[in-house]
C-alpha positions, -999 to +999 in steps of 0.1 A: +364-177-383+400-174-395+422-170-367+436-131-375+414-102-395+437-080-420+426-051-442+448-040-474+449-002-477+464+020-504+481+035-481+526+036-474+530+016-446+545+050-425+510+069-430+492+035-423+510+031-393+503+071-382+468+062-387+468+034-365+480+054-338+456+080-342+428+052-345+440+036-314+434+071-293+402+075-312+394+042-293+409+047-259+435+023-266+472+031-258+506+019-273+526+000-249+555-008-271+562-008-306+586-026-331+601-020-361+609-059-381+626-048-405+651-020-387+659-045-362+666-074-388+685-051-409+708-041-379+718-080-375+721-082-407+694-094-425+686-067-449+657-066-475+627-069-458+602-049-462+586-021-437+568-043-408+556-026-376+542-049-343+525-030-316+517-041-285+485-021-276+459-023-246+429-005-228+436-002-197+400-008-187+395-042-202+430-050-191+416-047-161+382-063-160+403-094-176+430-096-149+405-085-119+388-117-134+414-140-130+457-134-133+454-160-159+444-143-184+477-122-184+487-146-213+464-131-233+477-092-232+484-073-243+469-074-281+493-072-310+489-049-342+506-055-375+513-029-400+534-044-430+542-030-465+528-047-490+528-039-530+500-014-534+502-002-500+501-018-471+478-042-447+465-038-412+458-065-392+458-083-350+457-119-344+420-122-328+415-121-291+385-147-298+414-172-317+440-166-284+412-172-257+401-202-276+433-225-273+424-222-239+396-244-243+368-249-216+390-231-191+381-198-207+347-189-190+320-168-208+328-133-194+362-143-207+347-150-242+326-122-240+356-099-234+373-109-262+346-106-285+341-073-275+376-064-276+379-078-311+352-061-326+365-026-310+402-036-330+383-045-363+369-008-362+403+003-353+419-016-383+391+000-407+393+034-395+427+033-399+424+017-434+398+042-446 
């Protein structure tokens, strides 16, 4: 299991990142903050990079079940999206809530593993409807 899924779309990087959003709501998930790379490089000067987008995004409802299970697992919200412009288009992809809850090793329980496998598989099918 590699430790983050991405999908390459033919799609620009601003429609990609529309269809995220609209993906996300599709799934009940909601954008808690989002971040433009490559505005905030350029405005410290750092120009030329490419469009990059991180969002921070959650469900409220396995936020909860997670934290109602133990505050610990605060370190592993909220999940982060990346939408980056690549030649052709653009890819879609999350580091995987199975690869974060691993590095915590036997202190991550099985409801805690369950959760993130369940949470991960709902962000692949948001990264594919949004690639489609």
């Amino acid at each position: 299991m590699s430790f983050a899924y991405s999908v390459e779309t033919s799609k620009a990087a601003d429609v990609a990142l529309a269809a995220v959003q609209e993906s996300l709501a599709a799934h009940r998930f909601s954008v808690l903050w989002q971040h433009d790379m490559a505005a905030t490089l350029e405005a410290k000067g750092f120009a030329g990079h490419r469009a990059m987008h991180v969002l921070e995004v959650c469900n409220a409802g396995q936020a909860d079940a997670i934290l109602r299970h133990g505050a610990q697992n605060a370190y592993f919200l909220p999940c982060r999206l990346l939408v980056r412009a690549v030649d052709g288009g653009s890819e879609i992809g999350f580091v995987g809530p199975q690869s974060l809850v691993g590095l915590a090793g036997d202190a991550a329980d099985e409801f805690t593993r369950q959760l993130a496998r369940d949470v991960e598989g709902e962000l692949r099918a948001i990264v594919d409807d949004a690639a489609r």
